[in-house]
N, C-alpha and C positions, 0 to 999 in steps of 0.2 A: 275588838275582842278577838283573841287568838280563837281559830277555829277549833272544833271540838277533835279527838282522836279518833280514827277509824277504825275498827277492827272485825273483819270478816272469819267465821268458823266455814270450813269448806268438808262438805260429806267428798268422799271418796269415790267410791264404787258407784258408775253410772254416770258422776257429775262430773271427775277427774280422767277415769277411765273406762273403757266400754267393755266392764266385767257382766252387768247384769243377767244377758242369756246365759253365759257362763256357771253365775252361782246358782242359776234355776237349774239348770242341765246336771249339775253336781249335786242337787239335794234330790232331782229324781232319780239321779241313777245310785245312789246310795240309798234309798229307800229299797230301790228293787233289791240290792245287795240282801236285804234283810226281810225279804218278801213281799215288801207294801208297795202297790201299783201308785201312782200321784199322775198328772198330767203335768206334763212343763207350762203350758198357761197359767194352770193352777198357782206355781210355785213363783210363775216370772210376776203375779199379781202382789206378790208380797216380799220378793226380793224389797229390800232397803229396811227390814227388821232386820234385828240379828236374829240367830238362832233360838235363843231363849222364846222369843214371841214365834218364829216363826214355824219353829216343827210342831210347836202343840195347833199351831194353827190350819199346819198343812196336812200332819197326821193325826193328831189327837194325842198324841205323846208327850208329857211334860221331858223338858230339856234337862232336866236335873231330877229325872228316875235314871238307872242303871240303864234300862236300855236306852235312853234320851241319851244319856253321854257318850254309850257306845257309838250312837249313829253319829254324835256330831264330830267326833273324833275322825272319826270313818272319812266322814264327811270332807272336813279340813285336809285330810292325806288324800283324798282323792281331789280336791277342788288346784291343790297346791302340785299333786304331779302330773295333771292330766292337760289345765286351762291355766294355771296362773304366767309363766313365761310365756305364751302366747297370746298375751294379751296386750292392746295395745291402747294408747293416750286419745283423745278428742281433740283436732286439731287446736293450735295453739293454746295452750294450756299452761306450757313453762313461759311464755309470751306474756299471757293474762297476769301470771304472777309476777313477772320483770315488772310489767304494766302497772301493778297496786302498788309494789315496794316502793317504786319510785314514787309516787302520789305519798308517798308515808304511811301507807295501810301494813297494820298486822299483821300478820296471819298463821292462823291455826287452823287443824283436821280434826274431827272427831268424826272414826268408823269402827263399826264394831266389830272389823279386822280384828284379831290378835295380832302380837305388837310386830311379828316373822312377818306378818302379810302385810299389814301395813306399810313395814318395811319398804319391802320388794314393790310393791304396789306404787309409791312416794320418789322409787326409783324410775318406775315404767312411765311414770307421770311426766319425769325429768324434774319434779322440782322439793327434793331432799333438800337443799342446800335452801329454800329459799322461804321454807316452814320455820317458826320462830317456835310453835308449841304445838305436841300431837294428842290426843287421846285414844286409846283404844280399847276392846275391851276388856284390859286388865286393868281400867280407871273407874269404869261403872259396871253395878249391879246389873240396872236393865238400860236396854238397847230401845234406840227410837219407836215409835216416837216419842217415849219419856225422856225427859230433858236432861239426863244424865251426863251423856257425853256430852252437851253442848257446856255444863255448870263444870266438868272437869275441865275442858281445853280453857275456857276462860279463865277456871282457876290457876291451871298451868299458868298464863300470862300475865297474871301479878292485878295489880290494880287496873283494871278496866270501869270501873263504874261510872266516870261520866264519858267515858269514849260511846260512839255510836256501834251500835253489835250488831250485826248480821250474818244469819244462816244461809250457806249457798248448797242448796242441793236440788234432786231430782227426782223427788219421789213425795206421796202425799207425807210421809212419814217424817220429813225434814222439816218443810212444813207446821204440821203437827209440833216438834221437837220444839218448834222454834216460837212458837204461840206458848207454849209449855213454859217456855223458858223467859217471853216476855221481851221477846229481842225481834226485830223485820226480820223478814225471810226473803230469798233470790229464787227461783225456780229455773234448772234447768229441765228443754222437752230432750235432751239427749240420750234421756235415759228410760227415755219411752210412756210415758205419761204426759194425758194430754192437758189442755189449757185448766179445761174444769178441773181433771185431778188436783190441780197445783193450786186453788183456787184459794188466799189467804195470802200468797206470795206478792209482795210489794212491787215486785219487779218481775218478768217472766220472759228469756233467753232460750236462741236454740239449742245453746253450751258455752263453753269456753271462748271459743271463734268468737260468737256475736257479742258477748259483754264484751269482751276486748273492743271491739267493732263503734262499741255505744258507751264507751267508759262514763263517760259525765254523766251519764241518762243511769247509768248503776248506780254510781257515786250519790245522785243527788239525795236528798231526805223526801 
């Protein structure tokens, strides 16, 4: 019996690249912009929502009131000219991806980047060219952990239904997304979350490095 198809969805931010303190440091200093003190702990606890979940969560402010939109706007121009070009990949990363394609694995993103960041982000990563399908979030409504983005990049890739589906990310929220969505999960701790956080993850990694490191032990069911 031909073995079944693999296909891996990979989060982004934290998992691919080591943006996280970054996007925390951006939504508290855009906060100040507009008067509201936040702590960066605060905010790095809930990096791996998108915005929609995470200002109401961090401020009290629905994401889609007037002034919700204003800050995440704000937000986005100051995350993109302050941290985004300096930010840099978790080793082997474009490695890891040589690494699946070759084994005949899928592979798709879903981050609730908008689609500029994404971009750039897929660029910093080194591995644009090596992405079959992305989602972002001009694909879904809501951001992790609801399974939106993960039921977009799958849909992006055509027929997957009896392929084997896995979430690889870094956060309890991928996780989450991926229990939501009824597919295993990977965990990476690269992204600063500890073992219990991750705790529903089939498999749990330091990042990119060490799956590569233990490819069969990923691979296996």
């Amino acid at each position: 019996m031909a073995a079944r198809q693999a296909v891996m969805v990979f989060d982004v931010d934290g998992t691919l690249v080591d943006s996280n303190d970054a996007h925390a440091r951006a939504w508290v200093e855009t906060l100040r912009m507009f008067g509201i003190e936040r702590d960066v702990a605060a905010a790095r606890r809930l990096v791996g929502m998108g915005g929609d979940k995470l200002l109401p969560a961090l401020a009290g402010i629905e994401a889609e009131s007037d002034l919700g939109r204003r800050i995440t706007e704000r937000r986005s121009a100051h995350f993109r000219r302050t941290y985004l070009d300096s930010l840099r990949p978790f080793g082997d990363t474009r490695a890891l991806f040589e690494a699946l394609r070759a084994r005949g694995v899928r592979l798709a993103v879903a981050s609730y980047s908008d689609q500029q960041d994404l971009d750039r982000l897929l660029e910093i990563a080194a591995v644009s060219d090596l992405i079959e399908r992305r989602a972002s979030a001009d694909d879904a409504h809501r951001s992790k952990p609801d399974p939106d983005l993960i039921r977009a990049a799958l849909s992006h890739l055509g027929d997957v239904e009896d392929a084997t589906v896995t979430m690889v990310g870094d956060t309890p929220y991928d996780i989450e997304a991926a229990r939501q969505a009824g597919i295993r999960a990977i965990g990476f701790r690269c992204g600063g979350w500890s073992d219990g956080a991750l705790a529903g993850a089939t498999r749990i990694f330091d990042g990119p490095a060490d799956m590569l490191a233990q490819l069969d032990r990923a691979l296996a069911a």
